[in-house]
N, C-alpha and C positions, 0 to 999 in steps of 0.2 A: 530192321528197326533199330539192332544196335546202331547202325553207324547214323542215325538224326541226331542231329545238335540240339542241346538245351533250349535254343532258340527256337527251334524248329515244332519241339514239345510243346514251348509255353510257356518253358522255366525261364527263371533271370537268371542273369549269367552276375554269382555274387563274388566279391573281394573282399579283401581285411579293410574295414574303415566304410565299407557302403551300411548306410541308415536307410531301415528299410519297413514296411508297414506289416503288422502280422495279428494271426490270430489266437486267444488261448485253447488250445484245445484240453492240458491236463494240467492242474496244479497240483503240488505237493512239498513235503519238506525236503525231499532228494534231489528234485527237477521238475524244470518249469517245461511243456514242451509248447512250443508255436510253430502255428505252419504260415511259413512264408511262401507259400507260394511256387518253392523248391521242391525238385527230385523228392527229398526227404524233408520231414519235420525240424524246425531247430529247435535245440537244448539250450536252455539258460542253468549249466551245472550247478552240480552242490557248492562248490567252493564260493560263489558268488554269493549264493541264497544267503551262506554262513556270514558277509558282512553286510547285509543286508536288515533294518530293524523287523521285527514281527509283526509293527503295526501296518508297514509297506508291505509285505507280502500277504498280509489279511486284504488288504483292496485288492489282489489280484485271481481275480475270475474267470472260469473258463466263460468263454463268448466274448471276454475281453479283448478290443481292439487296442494293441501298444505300438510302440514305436521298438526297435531294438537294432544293435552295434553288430556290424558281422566281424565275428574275431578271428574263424577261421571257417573254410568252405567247407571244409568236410575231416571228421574224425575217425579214430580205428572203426567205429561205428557205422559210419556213413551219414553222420547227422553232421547239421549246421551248429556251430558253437556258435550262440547268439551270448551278448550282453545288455542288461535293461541300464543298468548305472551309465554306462558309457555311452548309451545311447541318448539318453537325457543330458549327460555331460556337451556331450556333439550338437545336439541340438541347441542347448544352453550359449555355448561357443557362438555358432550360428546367431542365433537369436540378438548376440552383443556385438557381432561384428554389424547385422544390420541398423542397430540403435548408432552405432557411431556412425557408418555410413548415412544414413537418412539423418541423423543430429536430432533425434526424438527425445523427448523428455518422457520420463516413467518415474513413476514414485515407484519406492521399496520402503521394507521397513531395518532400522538399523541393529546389528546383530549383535555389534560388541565395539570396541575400541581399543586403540594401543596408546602409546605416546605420542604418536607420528598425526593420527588420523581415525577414522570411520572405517569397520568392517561392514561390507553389505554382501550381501548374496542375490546374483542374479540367476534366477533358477538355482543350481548347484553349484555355479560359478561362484568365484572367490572373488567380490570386488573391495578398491581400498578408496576411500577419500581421504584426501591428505586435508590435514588441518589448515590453511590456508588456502583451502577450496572450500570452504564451508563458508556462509554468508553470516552468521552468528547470530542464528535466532536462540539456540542456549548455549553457544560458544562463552565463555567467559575464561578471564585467563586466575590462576591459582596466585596466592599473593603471599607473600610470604617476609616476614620481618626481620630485618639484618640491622642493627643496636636500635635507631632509633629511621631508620628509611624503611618504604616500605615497600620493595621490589617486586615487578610483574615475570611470573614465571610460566610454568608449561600453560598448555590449556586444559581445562578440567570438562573433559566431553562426556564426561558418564551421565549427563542430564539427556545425551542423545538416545541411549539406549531405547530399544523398544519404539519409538518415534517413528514416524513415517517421514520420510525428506525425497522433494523431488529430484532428482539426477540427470545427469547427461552424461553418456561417456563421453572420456578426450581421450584417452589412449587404450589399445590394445597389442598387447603383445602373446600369441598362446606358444610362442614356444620358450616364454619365458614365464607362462603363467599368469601374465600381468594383467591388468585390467584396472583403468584408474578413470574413477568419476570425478564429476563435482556439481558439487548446489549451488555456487556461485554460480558456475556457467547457466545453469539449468534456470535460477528466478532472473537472471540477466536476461533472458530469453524469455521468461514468458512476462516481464515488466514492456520487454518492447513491445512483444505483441496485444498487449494491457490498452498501452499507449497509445497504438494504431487504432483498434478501435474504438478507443475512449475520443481521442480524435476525429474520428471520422462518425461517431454516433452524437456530440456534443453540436444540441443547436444554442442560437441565441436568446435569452429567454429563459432556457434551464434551468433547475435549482435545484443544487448538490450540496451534500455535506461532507465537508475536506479537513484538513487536519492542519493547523499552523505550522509552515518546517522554518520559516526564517522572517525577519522581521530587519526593514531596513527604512533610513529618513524617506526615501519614494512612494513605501508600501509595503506591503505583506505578500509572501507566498504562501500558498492552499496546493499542500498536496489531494487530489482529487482521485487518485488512487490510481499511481501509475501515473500521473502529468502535472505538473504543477501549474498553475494558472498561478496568476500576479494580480491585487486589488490594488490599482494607485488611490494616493493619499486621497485624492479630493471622492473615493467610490467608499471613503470607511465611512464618512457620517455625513449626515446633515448640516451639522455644525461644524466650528472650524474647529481641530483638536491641533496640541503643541506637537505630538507625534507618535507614527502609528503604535507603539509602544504602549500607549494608554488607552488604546483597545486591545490590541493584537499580543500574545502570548503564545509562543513556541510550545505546542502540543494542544492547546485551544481547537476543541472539535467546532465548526462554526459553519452556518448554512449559509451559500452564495447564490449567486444570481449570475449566469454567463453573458456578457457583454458581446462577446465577438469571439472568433476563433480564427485563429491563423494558420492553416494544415500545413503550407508551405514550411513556413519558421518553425511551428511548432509552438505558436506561442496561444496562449490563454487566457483572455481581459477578463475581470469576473466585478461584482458588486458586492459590498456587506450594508451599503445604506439602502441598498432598493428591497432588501428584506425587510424591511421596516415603512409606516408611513411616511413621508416627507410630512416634517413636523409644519410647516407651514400652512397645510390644506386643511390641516385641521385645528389651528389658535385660536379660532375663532368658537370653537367647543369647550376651550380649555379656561378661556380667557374672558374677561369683561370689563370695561374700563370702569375704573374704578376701587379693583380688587388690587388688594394688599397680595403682592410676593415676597422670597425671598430669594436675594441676587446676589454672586459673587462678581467682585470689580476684574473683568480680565484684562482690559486695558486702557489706557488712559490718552486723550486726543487733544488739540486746543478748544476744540469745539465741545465736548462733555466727555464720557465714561462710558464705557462698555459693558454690561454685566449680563451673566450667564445665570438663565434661572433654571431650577430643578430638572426640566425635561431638557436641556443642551441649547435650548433657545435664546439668542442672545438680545436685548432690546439697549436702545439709547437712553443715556441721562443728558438732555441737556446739558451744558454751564447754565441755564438759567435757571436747571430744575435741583441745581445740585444744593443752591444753601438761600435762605430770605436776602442774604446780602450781596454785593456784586463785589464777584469774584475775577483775578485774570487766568488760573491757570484751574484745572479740577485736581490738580495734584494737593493745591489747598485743603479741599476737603477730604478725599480720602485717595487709595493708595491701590494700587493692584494686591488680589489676595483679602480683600477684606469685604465680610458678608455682610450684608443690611436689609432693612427692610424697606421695598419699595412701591410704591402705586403705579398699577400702570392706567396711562392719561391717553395712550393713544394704539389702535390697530392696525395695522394697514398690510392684510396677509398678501395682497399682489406685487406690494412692491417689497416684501416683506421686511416690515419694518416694526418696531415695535417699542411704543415711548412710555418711560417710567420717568418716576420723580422721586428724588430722593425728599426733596424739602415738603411735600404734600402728605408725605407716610405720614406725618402726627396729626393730619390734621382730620377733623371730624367728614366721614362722605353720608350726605343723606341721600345719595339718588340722583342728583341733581347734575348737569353738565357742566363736566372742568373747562376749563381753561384751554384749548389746544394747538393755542397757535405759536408754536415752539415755532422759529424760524427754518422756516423750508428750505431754504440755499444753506443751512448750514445742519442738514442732512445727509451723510455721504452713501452716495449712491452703491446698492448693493452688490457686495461680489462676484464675479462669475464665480462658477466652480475650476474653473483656470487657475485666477486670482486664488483663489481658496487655496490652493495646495502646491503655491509658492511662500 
């Protein structure tokens, strides 16, 4: 029987540095003992227990299943000199080299900070995020006043303490102890994968609420969280407006409408006028010939005056509606910028068209049928939405 090998027995055949699976069979304050499974029991000695906290050695159980470090195969004793700390250490180790290899994202929470960066801990592992890995959700930099300037200095990360922040390892080094994340990399990585399938879930039709990030003479960008879609000018209104500007505001929460989706480009058509009704289909609710408005002049034509009443709807004045007297230009009578009070004499939501009079506002309406026949060839025919938003 002497001469069977360990193998032969049953036993594993252990080294300094094997991590191996065991059982508690005794706990106490002198020694921990676990049978691995070996010839003999292993001992997790006193000197370990001793830098060990008391609330860690109260969790530990006999019938407890742990992991533990083999530090040496056998002592004067004949027992295993097992380690629990290094055995979580090894594991921990492990555990980060596979987060970098796989490129896995993991939230932690953050433990402390220096000058440089972010203290975290992965498992028992010591990791560092350096401050230019950070994406700056409480990054802010400290300011500091020299006579009369007012210079940007370290960064003040004590707002990260305690926080949770997603991670990605980018470097490991363990025989240098090193271990360096970052949360840049880590929301860079899950924005793209945000994207893909914000992209690939986005029909035509949809309707989101996105966040103003940028505002230019073509149109607005809506981030949609994680992809930005583009509203060109002639999808912001119904009406013609001077520029998107006078909707559209940089941080403006606003609900759209998906036009189209380009997966290929990447690109995102959206609407802010088709969240609303196309005020045309319904003037004819709002409206009645005969009723007194009030109109601002937005432009001025040979042929009459353009004015914008309250709901963005724009109708025609005649030259012939603009004064009792004949007139050759309407710049005679009034002026772009100037508000009046006007009748409207004519509807025509198909072609949508819509005629006011400035010269009829004073005059007494019983009910009765105006006047309507404002010269039809000197009507200019309606927009496209092309036209509109050149």
């Amino acid at each position: 029987m002497s001469e069977l090998s360990d193998l032969e027995l049953g036993f594993q055949k252990l080294k300094y540095g094997t991590i191996v699976s065991g059982t508690i069979v005794r706990a106490d304050a002198r020694e921990i003992l676990i049978d691995i499974g070996a010839k003999s029991e292993g001992i997790v000695e006193q000197k370990e227990l001793e830098k060990m906290s008391a609330d860690a050695i109260k969790k530990l159980h006999v019938g407890d299943t742990v992991l533990v470090f083999i530090v040496r195969a056998e002592n004067r004793e004949g027992n295993v000199v097992l380690s629990l700390a290094r055995a979580q250490l090894e594991h921990d180790w492990r555990e980060a080299e596979e987060l970098l290899k796989s490129g896995q994202i993991f939230e932690t929470q953050v433990a402390g900070f220096n000058k440089g960066g972010l203290i975290v801990r992965v498992g028992k592992v010591r990791g560092f995020v350096p401050a230019t890995q950070l994406e700056g959700t409480y990054r802010r930099r400290l300011e500091a006043v020299e006579g009369d300037a007012v210079t940007s200095g370290e960064f003040d990360l004590s707002a990260y303490v305690g926080k949770k922040v997603k991670l990605k390892v980018i470097e490991l080094d363990r025989e240098r102890n090193r271990l360096i994340l970052s949360e840049r990399a880590a929301l860079r990585e899950l924005r793209k994968e945000q994207k893909e399938r914000l992209l690939e879930d986005l029909r035509e039709g949809s309707v989101l609420t996105g966040t103003v990030t940028s505002v230019a003479d073509f149109g607005g960008f809506v981030d949609l969280g994680g992809v930005d879609g583009m509203i060109h000018l002639s999808e912001l209104s119904w009406t013609k407006i001077g520029h998107p500007r006078d909707l559209l505001k940089v941080g403006d929460k606003i609900e759209v409408q998906v036009l189209g989706v380009d997966r290929e480009r990447e690109r995102i058509a959206l609407s802010l006028k088709r969240r609303q009704k196309e005020p045309w289909a319904t003037v004819e609710e709002r409206y009645q010939v005969g009723q007194l408005v009030n109109g601002t002049i937005t432009k001025l034509a040979s042929f009459g005056a353009f004015a914008r009443l309250e709901d963005n709807i724009e109708g025609l004045i005649h030259i012939s509606e603009l004064a009792d007297r004949r007139i050759q230009h309407p710049k005679e009578v009034v002026k772009e910028g100037d508000t009046l009070q006007l009748r409207v004499i004519r509807i025509d939501p198909t072609r949508r068209r819509l005629g006011l009079s400035l010269k009829r506002a004073g005059e007494e309406y019983s009910g009765a049928a105006l006047d309507l026949d404002a010269p039809e060839g000197d009507w200019p025919e309606p927009e496209t939405e092309e036209q509109a938003s050149n």
